[in-house]
LOLO-459442 format. One record per residue: residue number from 1; residue in three letters; x, y, z of N, C-alpha, C in turn. Coordinates in steps of 0.001 Angstrom, whole numbers. Layout:
BEGIN
ATOM;NUM;ALA;X;Y;Z;X;Y;Z;X;Y;Z
...
END
This chain:
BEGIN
ATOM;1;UNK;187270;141478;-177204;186193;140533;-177020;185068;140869;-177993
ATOM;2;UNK;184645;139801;-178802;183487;139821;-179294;181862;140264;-178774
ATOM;3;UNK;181209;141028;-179617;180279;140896;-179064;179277;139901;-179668
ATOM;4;UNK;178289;140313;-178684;176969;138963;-178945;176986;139216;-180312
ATOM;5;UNK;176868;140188;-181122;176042;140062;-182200;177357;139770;-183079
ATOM;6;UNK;178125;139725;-183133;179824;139795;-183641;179569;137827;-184004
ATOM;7;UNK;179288;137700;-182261;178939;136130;-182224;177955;135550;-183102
ATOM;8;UNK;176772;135947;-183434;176046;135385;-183890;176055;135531;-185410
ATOM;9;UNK;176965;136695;-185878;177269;136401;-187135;178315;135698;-187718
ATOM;10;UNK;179243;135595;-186753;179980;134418;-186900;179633;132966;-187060
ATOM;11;UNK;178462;133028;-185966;178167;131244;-185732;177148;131337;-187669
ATOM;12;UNK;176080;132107;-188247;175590;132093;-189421;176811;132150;-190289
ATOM;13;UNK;178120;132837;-190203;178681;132528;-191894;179203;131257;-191795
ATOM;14;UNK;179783;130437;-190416;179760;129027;-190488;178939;128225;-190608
ATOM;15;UNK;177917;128268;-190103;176734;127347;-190624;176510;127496;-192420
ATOM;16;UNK;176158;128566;-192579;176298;128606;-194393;177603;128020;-194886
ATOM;17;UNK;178414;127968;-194452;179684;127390;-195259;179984;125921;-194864
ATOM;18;UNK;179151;125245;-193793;179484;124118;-193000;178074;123555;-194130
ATOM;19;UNK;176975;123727;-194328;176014;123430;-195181;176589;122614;-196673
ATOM;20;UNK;177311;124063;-197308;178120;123603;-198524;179062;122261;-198757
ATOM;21;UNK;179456;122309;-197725;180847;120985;-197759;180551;119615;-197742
ATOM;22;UNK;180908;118860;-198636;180080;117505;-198574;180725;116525;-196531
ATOM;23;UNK;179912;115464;-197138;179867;114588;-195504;181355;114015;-195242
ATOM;24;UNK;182214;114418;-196268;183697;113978;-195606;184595;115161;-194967
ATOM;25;UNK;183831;116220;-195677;184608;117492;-195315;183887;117786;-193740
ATOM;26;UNK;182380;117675;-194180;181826;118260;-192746;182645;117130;-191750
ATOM;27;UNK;182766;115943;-192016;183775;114885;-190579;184649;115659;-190403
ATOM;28;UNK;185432;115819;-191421;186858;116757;-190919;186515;117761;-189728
ATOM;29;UNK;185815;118631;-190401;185650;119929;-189373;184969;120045;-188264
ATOM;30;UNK;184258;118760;-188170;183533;118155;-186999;184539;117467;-185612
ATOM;31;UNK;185651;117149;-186407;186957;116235;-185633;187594;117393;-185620
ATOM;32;UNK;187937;118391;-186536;188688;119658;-185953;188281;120359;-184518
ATOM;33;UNK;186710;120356;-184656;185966;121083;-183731;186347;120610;-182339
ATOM;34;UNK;185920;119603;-182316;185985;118372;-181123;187399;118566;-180711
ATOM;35;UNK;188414;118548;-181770;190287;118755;-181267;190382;120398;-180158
ATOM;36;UNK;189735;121218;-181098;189754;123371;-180698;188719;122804;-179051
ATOM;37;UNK;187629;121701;-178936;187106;121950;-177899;187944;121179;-176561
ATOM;38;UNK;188658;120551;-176890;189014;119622;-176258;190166;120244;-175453
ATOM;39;UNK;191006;121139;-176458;192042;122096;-176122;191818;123149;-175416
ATOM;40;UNK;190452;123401;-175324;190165;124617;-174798;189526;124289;-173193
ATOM;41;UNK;189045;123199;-172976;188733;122515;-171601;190305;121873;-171081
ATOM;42;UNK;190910;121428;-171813;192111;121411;-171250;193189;122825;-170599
ATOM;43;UNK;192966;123842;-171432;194066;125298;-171158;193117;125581;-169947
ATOM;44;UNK;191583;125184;-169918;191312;125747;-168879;191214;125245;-167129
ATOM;45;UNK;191574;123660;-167618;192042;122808;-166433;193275;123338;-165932
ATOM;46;UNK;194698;123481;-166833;195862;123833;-166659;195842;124988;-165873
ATOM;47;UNK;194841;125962;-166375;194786;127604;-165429;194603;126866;-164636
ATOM;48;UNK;193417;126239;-164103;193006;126540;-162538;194229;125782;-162085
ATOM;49;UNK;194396;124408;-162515;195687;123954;-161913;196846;124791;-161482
ATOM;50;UNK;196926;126129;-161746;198241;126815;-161838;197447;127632;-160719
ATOM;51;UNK;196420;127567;-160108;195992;128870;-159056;196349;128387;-157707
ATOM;52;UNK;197312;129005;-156997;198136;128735;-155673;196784;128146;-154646
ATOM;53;UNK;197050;126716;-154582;196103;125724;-153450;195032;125265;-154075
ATOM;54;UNK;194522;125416;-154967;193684;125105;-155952;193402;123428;-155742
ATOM;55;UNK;194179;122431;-156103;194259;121088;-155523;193634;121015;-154867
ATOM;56;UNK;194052;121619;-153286;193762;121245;-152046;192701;121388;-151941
ATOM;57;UNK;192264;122752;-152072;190903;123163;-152151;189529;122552;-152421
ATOM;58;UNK;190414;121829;-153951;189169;121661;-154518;189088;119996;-153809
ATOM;59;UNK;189737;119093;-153422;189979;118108;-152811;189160;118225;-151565
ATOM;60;UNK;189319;119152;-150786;188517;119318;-149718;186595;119907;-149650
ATOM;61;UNK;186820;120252;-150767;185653;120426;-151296;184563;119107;-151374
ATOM;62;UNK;185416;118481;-152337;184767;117070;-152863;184382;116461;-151598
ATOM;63;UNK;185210;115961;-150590;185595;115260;-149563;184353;116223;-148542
ATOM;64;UNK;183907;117057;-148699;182905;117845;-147855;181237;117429;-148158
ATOM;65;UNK;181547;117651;-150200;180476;116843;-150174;180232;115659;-150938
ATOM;66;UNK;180878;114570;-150680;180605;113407;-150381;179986;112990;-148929
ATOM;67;UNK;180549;114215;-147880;180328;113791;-147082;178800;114213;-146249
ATOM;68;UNK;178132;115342;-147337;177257;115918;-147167;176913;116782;-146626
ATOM;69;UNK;178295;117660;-146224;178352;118762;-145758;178266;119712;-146704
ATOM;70;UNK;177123;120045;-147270;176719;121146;-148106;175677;122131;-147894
ATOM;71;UNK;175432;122827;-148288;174490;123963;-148163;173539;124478;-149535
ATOM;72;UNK;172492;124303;-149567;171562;124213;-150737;171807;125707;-151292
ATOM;73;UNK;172096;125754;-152615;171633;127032;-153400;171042;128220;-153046
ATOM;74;UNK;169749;127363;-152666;168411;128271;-152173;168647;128945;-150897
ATOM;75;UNK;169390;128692;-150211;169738;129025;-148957;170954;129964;-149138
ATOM;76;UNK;171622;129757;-150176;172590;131110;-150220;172199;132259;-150424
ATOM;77;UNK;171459;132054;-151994;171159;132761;-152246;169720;134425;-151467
ATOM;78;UNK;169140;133200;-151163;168369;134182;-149604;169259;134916;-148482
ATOM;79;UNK;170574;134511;-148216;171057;134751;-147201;171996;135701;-148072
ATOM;80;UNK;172094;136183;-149107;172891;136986;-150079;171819;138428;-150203
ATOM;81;UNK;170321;137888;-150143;169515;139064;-150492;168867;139676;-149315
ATOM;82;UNK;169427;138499;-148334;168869;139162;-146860;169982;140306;-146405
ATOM;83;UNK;171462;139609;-146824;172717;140955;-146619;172240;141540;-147282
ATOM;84;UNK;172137;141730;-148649;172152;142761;-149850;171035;143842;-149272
ATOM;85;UNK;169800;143692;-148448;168244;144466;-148197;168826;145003;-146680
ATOM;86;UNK;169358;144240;-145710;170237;144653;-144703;171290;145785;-145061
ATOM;87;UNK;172096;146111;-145628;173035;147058;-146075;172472;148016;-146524
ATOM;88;UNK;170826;147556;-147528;170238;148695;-147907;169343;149558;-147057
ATOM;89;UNK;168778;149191;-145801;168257;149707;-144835;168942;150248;-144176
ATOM;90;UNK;170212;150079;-143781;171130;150711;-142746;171358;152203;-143415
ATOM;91;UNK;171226;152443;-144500;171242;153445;-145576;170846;154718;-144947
END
């Protein structure tokens, strides 16, 4: 795995070389891009698709909240730091 800075010199020697290329080349590599992104939201639909109940799950999910059976963010997350300060007192 790359690191951040691995990353960010990567994303500068493409930008300098994406600069150079006239406006038919930059389309190309703009429609390449769009193809590598498109493929890559797809391999990652296919994983989850491949995770045992995954469907169902996520089906019942939707169907929960449409139906407005949800629970706000803000409320997890408090109830995450109220365990987390609880565990740390029992200490």
């Amino acid at each position: 795995m790359e690191s951040k800075q691995d990353d960010i010199t990567i994303l500068q020697e493409a930008e300098k070389r994406l600069r150079r290329l006239s406006p038919e080349r930059l389309r190309v590599v703009s429609d390449f891009l769009a193809d590598l992104e498109e493929r890559e939201e797809n391999e990652a639909t296919t994983e989850l698709l491949n995770v045992p109940g995954f469907e169902q799950a996520l089906r019942e999910a939707m169907q929960e909240a449409e139906a407005g059976e949800v629970v706000p963010f803000d409320s997890i997350r408090r109830l995450s730091w109220q365990l987390e300060n609880r565990e740390i007192l029992r200490r």
